[in-house]
TORVEXMI-68843 format. One line per field, with one value per atom (N, C-alpha, C): residue number from 1; x, z, y. Coordinates in steps of 0.05 Angstrom, whole numbers, plus 5000, padded with zeros to 4 digits. Example, Ala and Ser with C-alpha at 12.3 -4.5 7.8 and 13.67 -1.06 7.14 Angstrom:
k: [1/1/1/2/2/2]
x: [5264/5246/5264/5257/5273/5258]
z: [5156/5156/5156/5142/5143/5157]
y: [4886/4910/4934/4955/4979/5001]
This chain:
k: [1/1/1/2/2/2/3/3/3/4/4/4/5/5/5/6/6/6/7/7/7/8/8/8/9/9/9/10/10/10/11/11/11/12/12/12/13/13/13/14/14/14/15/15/15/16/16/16/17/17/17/18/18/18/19/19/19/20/20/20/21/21/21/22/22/22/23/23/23/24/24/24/25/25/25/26/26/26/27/27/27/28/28/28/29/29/29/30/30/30/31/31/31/32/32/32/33/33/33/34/34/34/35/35/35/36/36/36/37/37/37/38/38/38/39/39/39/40/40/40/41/41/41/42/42/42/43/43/43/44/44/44/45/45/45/46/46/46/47/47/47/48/48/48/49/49/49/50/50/50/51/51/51/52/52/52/53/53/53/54/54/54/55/55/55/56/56/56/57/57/57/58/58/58/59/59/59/60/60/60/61/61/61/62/62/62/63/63/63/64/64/64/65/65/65/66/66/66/67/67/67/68/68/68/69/69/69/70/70/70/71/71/71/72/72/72/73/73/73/74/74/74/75/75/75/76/76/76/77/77/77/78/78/78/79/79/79/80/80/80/81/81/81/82/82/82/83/83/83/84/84/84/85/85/85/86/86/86/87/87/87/88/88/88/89/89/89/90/90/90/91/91/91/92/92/92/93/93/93/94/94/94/95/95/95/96/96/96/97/97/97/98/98/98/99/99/99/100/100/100/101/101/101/102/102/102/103/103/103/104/104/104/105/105/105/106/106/106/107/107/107/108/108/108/109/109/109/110/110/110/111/111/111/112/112/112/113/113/113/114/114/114/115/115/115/116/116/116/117/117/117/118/118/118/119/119/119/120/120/120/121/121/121/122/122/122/123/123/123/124/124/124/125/125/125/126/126/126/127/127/127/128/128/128/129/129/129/130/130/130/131/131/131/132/132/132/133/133/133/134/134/134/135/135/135/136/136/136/137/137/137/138/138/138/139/139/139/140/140/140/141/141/141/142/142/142/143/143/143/144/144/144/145/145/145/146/146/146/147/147/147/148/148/148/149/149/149/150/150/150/151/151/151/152/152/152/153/153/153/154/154/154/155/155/155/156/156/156/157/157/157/158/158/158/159/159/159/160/160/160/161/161/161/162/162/162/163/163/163/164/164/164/165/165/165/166/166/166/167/167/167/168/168/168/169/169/169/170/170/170]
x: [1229/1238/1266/1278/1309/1317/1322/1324/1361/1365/1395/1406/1416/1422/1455/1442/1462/1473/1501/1503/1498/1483/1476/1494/1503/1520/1546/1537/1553/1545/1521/1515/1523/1527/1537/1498/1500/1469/1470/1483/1477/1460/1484/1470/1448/1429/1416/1396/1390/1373/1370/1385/1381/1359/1373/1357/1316/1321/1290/1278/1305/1275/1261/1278/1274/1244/1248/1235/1209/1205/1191/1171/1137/1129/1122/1119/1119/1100/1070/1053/1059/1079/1086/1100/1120/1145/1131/1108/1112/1076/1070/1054/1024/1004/0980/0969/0952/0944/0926/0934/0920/0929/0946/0964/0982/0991/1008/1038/1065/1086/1094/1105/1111/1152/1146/1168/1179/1198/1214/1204/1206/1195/1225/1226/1255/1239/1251/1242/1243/1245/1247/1228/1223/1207/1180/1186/1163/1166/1139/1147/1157/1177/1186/1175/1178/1172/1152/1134/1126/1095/1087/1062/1037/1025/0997/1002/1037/1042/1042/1040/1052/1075/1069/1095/1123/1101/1124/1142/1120/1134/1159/1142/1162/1189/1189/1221/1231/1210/1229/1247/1233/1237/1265/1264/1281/1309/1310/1322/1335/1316/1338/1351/1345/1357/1376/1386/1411/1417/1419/1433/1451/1430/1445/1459/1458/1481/1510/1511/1543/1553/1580/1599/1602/1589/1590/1580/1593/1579/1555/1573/1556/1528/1530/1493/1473/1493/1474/1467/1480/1474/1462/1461/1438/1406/1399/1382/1372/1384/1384/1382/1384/1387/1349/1364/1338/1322/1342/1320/1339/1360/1373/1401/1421/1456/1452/1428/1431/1432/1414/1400/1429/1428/1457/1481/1491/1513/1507/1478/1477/1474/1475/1479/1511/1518/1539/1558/1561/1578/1566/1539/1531/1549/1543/1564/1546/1524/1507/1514/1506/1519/1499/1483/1448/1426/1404/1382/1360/1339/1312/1290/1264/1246/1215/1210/1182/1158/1129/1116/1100/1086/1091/1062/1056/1025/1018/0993/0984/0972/0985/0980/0953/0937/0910/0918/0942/0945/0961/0958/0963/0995/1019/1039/1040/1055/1067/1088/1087/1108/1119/1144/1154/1175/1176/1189/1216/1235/1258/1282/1300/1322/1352/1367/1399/1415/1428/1449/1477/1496/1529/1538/1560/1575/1571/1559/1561/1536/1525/1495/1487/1453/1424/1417/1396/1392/1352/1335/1307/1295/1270/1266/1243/1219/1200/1208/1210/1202/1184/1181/1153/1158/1142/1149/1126/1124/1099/1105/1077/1081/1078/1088/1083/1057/1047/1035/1034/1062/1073/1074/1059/1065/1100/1110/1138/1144/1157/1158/1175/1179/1197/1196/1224/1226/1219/1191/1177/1200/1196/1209/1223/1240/1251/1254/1249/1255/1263/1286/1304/1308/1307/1310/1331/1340/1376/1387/1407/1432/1432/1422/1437/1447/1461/1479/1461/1467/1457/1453/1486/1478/1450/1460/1433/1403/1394/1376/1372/1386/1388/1383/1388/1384/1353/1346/1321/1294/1304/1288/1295/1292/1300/1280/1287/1265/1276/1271/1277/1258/1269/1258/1248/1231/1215/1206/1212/1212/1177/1169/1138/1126/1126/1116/1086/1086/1058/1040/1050/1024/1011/1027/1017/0987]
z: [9739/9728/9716/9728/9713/9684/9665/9641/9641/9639/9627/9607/9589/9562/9564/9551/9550/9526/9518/9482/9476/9447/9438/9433/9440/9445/9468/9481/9509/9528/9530/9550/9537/9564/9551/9552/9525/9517/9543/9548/9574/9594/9607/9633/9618/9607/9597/9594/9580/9575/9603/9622/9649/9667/9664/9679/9671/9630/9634/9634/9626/9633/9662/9690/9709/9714/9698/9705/9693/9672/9657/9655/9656/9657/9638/9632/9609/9596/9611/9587/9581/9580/9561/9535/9548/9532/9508/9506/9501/9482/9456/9444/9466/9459/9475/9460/9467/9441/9429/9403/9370/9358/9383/9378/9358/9339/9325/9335/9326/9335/9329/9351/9348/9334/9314/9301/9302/9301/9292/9274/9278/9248/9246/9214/9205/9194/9199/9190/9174/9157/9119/9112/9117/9108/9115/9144/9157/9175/9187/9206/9179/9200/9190/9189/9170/9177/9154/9152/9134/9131/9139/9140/9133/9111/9093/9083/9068/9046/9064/9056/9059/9068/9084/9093/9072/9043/9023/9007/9003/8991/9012/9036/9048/9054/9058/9055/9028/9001/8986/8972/8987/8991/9008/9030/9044/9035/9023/9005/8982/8962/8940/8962/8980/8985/9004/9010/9024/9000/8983/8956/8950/8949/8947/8965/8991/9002/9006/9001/8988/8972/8983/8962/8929/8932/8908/8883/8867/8845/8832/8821/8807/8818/8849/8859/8851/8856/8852/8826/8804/8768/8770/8786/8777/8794/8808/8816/8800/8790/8784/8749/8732/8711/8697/8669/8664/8674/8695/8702/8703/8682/8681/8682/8668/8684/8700/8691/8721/8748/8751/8777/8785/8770/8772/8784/8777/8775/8800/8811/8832/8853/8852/8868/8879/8861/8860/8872/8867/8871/8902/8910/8941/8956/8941/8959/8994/8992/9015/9029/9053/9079/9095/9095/9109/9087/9095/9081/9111/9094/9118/9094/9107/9087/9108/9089/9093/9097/9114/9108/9087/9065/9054/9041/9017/9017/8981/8983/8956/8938/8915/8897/8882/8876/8854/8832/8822/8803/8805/8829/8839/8857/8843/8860/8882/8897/8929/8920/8935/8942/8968/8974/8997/8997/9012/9016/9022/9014/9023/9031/9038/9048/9042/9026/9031/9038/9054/9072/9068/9066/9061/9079/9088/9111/9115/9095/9105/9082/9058/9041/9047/9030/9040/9015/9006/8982/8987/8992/8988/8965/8963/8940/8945/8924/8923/8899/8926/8917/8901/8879/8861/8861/8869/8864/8852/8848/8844/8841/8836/8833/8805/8786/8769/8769/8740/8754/8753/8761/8779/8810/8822/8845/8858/8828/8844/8847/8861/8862/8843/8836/8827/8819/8813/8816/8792/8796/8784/8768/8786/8795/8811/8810/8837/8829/8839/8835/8854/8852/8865/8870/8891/8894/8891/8889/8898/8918/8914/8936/8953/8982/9000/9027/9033/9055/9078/9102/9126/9140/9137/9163/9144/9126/9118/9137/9128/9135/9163/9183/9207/9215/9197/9208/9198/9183/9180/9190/9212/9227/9257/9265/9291/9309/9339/9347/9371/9398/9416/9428/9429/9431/9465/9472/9494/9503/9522/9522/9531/9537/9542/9533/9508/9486/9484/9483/9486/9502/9521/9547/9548/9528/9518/9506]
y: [6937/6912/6917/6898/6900/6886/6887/6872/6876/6846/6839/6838/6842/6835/6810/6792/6772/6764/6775/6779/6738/6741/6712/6695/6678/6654/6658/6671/6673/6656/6645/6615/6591/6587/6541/6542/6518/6511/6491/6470/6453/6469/6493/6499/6510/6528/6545/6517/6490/6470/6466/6460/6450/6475/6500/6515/6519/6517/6520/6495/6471/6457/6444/6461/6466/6492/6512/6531/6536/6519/6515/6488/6491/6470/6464/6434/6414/6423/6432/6440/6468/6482/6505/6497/6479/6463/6448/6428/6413/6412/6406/6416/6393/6398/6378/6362/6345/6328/6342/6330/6350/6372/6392/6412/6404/6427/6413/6424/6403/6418/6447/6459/6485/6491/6503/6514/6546/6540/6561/6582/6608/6634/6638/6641/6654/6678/6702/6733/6735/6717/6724/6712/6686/6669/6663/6666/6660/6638/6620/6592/6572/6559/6542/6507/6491/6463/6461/6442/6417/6437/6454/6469/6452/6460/6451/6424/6417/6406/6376/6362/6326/6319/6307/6295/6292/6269/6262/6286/6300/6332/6347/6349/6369/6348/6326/6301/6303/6306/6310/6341/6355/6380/6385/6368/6374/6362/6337/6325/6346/6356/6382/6398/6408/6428/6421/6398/6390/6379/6370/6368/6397/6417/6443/6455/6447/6459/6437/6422/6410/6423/6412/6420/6407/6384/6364/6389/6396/6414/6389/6366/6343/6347/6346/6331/6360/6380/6414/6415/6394/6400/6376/6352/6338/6348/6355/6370/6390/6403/6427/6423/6403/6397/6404/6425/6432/6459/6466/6496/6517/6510/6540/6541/6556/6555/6583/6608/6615/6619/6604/6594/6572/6556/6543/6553/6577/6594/6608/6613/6627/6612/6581/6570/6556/6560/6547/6568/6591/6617/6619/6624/6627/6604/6591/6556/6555/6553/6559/6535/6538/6519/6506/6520/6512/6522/6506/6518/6529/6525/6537/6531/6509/6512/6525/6537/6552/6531/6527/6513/6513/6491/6482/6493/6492/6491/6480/6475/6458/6478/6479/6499/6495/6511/6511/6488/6496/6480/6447/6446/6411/6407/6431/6432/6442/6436/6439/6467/6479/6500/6506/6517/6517/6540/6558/6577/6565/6582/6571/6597/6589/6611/6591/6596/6582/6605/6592/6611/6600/6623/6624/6628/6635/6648/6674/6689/6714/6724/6706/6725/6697/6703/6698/6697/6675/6681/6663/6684/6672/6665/6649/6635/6625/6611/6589/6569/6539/6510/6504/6498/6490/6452/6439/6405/6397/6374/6360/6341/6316/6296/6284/6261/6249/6237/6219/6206/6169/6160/6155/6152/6174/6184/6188/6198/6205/6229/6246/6270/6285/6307/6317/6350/6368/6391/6409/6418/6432/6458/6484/6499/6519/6527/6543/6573/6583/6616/6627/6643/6663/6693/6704/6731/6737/6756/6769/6762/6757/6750/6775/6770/6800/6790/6808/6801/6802/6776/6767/6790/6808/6830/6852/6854/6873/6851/6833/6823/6826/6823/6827/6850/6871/6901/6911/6893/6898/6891/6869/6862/6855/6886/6893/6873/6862/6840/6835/6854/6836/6817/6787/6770/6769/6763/6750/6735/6712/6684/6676/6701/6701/6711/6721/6730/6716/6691/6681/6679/6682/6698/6724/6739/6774/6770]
């Protein structure tokens, strides 16, 4: 067997979408009924997407944390109002660009939690979402807790992975 190595972002995504979804049949592609959708794993966090938690949680979930990656300092201190100028300061200084949320799950004690990852240009900073609801039924931000800031390439070197597009037939 010959194996190619093709450095990652050297294909146009066009041709590369055209060829599998030529080579590839729909029921691999495409989840079946009752199946649930298939996501993405980030190596830090785990699978990605709305997991255990609710729809309304994981939207408003997804909501803080595109708040936090703007530039607007204002929307990051109104979010963020109440849980700290550290956490503050370490968001603000990452100046993160994307997030990533973990699926989601319902805590013993009635809150939702959600793994999370914000990403910079070049550090990583993982964490858990704490939300809940009023009662009201409105949502709102429990707490968040933060690991250390470390750099992307460290993370990358730590989770060596060549990927295999058939991994699931193993």
């Amino acid at each position: 067997m010959v194996i190619i190595r093709i450095p990652f972002g050297s294909l146009n995504p066009a041709v590369f979408a055209q060829d599998v979804s030529q080579s590839i049949p729909d029921a691999v592609r495409r989840p079946e009924r009752g199946e649930a959708p298939r996501y993405p794993i980030d190596m830090v966090i785990g699978n990605l997407g709305q997991g255990s938690a609710s729809y309304g949680a994981y939207i408003y979930a997804r909501n803080i944390l595109s708040s936090l990656t703007g530039s607007n300092v204002s929307a990051i201190d109104s979010v963020l109002s109440g849980h700290g100028t550290l956490i503050r300061e370490e968001i603000v200084s990452l100046r993160p660009r994307n997030y990533r949320i973990g699926g989601g799950r319902t805590e013993s004690d009635g809150s939702t939690s959600f793994l999370i990852r914000l990403l910079s240009q070049n550090e990583s900073i993982t964490g858990e979402l704490f939300i809940r609801q009023n009662e009201n039924n409105e949502w709102f931000m429990d707490a968040i807790i933060l690991e250390e800031r470390r750099l992307i390439s460290e993370i990358r070197d730590s989770f060596r992975y060549d990927f295999s597009p058939y991994e699931r037939f193993y």
